[in-house]
N, C-alpha and C positions, 0 to 999 in steps of 0.2 A: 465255840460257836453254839446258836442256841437253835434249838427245834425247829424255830422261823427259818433261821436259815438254810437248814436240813430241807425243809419245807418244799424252801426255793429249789433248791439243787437238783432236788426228786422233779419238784416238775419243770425245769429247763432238762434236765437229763433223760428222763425216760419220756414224755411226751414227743420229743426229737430220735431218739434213737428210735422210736417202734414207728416211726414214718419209711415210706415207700423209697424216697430220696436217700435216705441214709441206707439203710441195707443194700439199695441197688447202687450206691456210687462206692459204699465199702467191699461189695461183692466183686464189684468192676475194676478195682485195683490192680488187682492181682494180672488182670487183661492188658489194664495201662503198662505198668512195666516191662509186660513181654512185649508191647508193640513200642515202646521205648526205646527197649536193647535194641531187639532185633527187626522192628516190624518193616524196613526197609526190606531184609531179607527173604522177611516169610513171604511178602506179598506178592514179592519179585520170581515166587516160585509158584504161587496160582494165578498170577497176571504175565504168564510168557508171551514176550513178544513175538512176531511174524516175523517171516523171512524178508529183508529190506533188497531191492532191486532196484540197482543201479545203472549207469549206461558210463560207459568212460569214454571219453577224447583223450588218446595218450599220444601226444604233438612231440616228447622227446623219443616215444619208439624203445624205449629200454626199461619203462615203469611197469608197465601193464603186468605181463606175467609174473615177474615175482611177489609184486603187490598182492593179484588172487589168488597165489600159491600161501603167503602168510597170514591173508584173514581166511584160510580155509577152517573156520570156526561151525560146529553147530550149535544147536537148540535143546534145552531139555529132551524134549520127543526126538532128536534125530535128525530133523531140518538142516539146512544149510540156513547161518546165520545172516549169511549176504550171498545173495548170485549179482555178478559184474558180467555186462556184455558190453563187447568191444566195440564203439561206434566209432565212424568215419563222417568226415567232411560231407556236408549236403551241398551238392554241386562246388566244389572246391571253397564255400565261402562259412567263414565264423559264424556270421550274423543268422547266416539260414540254417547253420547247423543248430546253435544256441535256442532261435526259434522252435525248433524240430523235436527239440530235448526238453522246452518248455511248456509245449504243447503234450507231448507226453506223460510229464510229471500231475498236470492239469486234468489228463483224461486219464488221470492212476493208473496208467499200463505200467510204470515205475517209481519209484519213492523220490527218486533224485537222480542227478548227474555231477559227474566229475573231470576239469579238467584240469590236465597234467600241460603244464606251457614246456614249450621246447630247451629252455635254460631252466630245468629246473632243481638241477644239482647247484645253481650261482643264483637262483633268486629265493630257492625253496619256499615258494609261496604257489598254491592250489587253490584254486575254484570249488568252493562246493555248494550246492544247491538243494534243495529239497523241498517239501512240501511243508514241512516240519521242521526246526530246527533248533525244537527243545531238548532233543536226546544229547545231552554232551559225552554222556558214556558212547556214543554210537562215534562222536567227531572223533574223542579222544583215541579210541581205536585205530581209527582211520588214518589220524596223524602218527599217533607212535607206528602205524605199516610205512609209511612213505618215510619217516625221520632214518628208519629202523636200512632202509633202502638206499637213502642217501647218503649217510654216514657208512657203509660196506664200501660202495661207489669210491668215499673220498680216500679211507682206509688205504682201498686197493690202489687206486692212483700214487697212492705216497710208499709204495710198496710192502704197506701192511697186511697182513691176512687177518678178514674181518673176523672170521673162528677163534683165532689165538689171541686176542685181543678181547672175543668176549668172554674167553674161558678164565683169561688170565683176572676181568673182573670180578667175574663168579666166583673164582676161587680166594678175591679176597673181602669178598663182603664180611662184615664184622658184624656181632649180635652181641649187644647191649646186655647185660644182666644186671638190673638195679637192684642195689642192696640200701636196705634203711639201717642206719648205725643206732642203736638203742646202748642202755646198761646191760643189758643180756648178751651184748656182740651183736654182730652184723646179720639179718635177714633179708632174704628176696622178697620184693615189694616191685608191684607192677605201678607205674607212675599214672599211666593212662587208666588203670583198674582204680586206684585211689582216687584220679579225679571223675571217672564216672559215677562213681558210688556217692562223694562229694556233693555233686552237682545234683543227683536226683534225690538225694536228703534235705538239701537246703530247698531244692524248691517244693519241696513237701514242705516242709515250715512256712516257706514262705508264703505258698497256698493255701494253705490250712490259717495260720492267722489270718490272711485277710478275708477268705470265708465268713470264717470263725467272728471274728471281728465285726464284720458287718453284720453278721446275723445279730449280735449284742443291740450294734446300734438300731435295726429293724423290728427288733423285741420292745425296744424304751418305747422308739415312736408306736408302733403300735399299742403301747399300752398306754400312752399318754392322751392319745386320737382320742380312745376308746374309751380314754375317765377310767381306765380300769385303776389306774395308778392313787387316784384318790382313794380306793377302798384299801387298797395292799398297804396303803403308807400306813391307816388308822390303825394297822394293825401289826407293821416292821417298821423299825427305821430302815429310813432311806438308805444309810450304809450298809446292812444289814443284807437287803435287798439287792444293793449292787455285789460285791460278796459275793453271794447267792448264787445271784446270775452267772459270774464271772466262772466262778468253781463248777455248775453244772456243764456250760456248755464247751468250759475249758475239757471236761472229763469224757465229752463226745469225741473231742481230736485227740486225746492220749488214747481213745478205745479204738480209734482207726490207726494209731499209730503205732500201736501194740500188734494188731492185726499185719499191718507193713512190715511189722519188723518179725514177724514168725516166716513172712514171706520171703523177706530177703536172705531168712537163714536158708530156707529153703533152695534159692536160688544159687548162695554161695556153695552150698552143698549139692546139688545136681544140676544146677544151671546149663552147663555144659551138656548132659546126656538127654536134659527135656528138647534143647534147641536143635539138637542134632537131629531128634524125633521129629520137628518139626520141618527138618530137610536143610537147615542153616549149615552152609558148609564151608563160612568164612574162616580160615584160620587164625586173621587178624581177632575176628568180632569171638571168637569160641576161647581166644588165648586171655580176654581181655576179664569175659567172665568168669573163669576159671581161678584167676587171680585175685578174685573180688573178696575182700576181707571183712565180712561184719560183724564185729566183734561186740561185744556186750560193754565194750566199752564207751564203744560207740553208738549204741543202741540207749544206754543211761542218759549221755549227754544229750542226744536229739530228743527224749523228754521231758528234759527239763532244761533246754533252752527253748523248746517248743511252749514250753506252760509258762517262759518269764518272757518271752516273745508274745504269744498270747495275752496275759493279763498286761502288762504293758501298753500293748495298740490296743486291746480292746478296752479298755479301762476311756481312751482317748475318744475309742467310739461311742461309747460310751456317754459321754459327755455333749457329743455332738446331737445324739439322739435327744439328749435331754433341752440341747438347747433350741433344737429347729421342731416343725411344728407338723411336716410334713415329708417323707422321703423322698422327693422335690429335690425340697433344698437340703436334706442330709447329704443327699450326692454332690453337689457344691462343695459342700462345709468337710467332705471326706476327702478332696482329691489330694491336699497336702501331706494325708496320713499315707495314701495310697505311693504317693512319689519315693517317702521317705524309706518305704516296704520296697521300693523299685530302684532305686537308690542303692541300698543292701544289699541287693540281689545282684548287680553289675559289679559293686564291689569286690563284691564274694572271688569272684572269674580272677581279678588280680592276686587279693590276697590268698586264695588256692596254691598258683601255682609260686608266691614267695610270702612262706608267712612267717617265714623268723625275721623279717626286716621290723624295721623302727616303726615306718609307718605302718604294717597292718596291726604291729601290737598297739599301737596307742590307737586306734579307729576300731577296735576289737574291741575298745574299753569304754565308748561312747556307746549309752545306754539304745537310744535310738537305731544304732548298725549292731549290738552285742552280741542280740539272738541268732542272725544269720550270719556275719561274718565271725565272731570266735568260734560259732561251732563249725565251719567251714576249716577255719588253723586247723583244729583238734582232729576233724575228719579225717584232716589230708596226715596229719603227722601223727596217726596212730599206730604206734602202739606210744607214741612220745607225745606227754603233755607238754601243749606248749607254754613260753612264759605268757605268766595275764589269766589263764585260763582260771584258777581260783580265783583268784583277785576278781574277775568278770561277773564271777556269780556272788561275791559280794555287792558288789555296783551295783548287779539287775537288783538286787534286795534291798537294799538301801533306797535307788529312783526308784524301784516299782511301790515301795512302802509309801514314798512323798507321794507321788504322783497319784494313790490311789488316793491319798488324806485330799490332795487340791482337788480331782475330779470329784469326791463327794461332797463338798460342797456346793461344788457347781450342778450336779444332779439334783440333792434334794431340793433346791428351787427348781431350777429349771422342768424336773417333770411334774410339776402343779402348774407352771404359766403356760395357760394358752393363748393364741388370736396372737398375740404381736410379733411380730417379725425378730428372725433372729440377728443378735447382736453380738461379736464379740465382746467390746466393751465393756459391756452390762455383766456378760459372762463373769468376766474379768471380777466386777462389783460383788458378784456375789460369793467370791470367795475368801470376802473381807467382812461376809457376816456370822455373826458368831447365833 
């Protein structure tokens, strides 16, 4: 590469990184993925809910107390998670009672009512009512208390003892240990830790290229708008200059992703004892991070399928920018590159969880899905590469080589023409000029 192009690089690279926007969304990373893991958790622990108050109608006479003996649940602080008071018939009638109980809800002396129908061991179907009845966490409670009541009931009826019956399940619950079979023997690997780590690496690629991407094409048209493009050409080729651009701003997403990936060592290495700081006391959520594997193997590949990911779509944008006249219609002329990114991305979800099949090797090898879905195989099947996986970064070398050769034809016209509307067509015409 020649000086000009160095040129370029310097200033698509350092002009962008000493902006406000990049230090504060690269500083802000580190945020995103703790509200990622766990940010359900944490918030759930400075957004405590109130004590919820109910009224019950119990029409069969044998729900009521055991029910508010088993959500005898508190609250962080201490609270009682639900108080139930026992309500009766308004003048012996439903209708006035129901009124009575809605009126209630209405003038917030209560959250809601509940009722219990008199057959309700043969219909196990309950009333419930509220003011709200978005908390599903608050139904589900509610339901596994009454499920939890009536299954004792049937139990007992059939001369079983609801204790020995649930001891005898508890004692035989089974716990899974997945082991990955590599050439070194067999290793414990968490499924659900492989695919979270998976899932939040692809969609860092796949965020970052179209970012990254767009920003290419908002650079052309801006330079084009502005004739600055006439001055730059007299003095780079065009090729030159696309290049240029491509490798500078490519070198802002590998400098955040370098940044990501000291993070995630971090995370795989005390994940676990930061989250507990922060009061997370899921076993599920603390087992999952714990098992989280980032290996450097994995940290190579999402580089450099992030940079042929990258130069690939953006090379596309690229050409868009060169051919419209206005960021208008560059937002048009992008959505099909945007699909194809969104596309990849739902793929990915399948070929994760089966990627030694037929199909995701051969859809892993289509230039346009290669970025996000092969490194998704590789992700999940690390410390085992999968087949295609070399083969793949041939491919991206090969189409990203073509495809760079067509889009610079199409650029160097295209960012000299102004005033006419864009055409693919024409497009097309010019990549038959020599």
């Amino acid at each position: 590469m020649s000086k000009k192009v160095f040129a370029v690089i310097s200033r698509e690279f350092v002009t962008r990184v000493r902006t406000k926007g990049f230090i504060i969304g690269t500083l802000l990373m580190p945020l995103m993925f703790v509200l990622f893991l766990g940010g359900i958790f944490i918030f759930a622990i400075f957004f405590q809910p109130s004590t919820k108050t109910y009224d019950v109608v119990d029409f069969s006479g044998i729900m009521y107390d055991e029910f508010t003996e088993i959500l005898n649940d508190t609250l962080g602080g201490g609270e009682p998670k639900y108080v139930f008071n026992k309500a009766e018939l308004k003048d012996g009638n439903l209708d006035s009672t129901l009124a009575y109980l809605q009126n209630r809800v209405n003038g917030k002396k209560i959250d809601g009512y509940l009722i219990f129908p008199k057959d309700i061991l043969d219909a196990k179907t309950v009333q419930y009512a509220a003011r709200n009845v978005s908390n599903f966490e608050e139904q589900n409670d509610i339901s596994r208390a009454l499920s939890r009541i009536v299954t004792n009931y049937k139990l007992s009826e059939s001369g079983v003892s609801p204790d020995s019956v649930r001891n005898i399940f508890n004692r035989g619950k089974v716990k899974l240990v997945s082991h990955q079979v590599t050439e070194e023997g067999a290793t414990e690997k968490s499924g659900a830790s492989s695919f979270v780590l998976t899932y939040i690496l692809v969609y860092m690629i796949f965020l970052m290229v179209m970012i990254y991407g767009q920003s290419v094409m908002r650079s052309v048209i801006e330079e084009k708008s502005q004739r600055i493009s006439e001055t730059i050409i007299s003095a780079i080729k065009p090729m030159e200059l696309l290049v240029g651009k491509l490798i500078g701003i490519c070198m802002l997403g590998i400098t955040q992703l370098v940044i990501v990936g000291l993070i995630f060592l971090v995370v795989a290495l005390y994940g676990q004892a930061i989250f507990i700081s922060f009061g997370v006391s899921s076993m599920d959520l603390l087992d999952v991070i714990n098992q989280i594997n980032f290996s450097l193997n994995i940290f190579i590949f999402m580089i450099l399928f992030f940079f042929f990911g990258f130069v690939f779509y953006a090379s596309i944008f690229a050409a868009v920018g060169a051919i419209v006249n206005t960021e208008e219609e560059g937002q048009q002329f992008q959505m099909p590159i945007i699909i194809l990114l969104i596309f990849s991305f739902f793929i990915m979800f399948t070929v994760a969880q089966n990627p030694d099949t037929a199909k995701a090797y051969w859809i892993s090898l289509i230039p346009f899905f290669t970025p996000i879905v092969m490194f998704a195989r590789i992700s999940v099947s690390d410390p085992v590469i999968p087949d295609g996986a070399y083969l793949s970064i041939l491919v991206m070398i090969v189409s990203t080589t073509l495809l760079l050769w067509l889009i610079s034809k199409i650029y160097r016209v295209g960012i000299l023409m102004y005033g006419k509307k864009p055409s693919l067509k024409e497009a097309i015409k010019w990549i038959k000029y020599k």
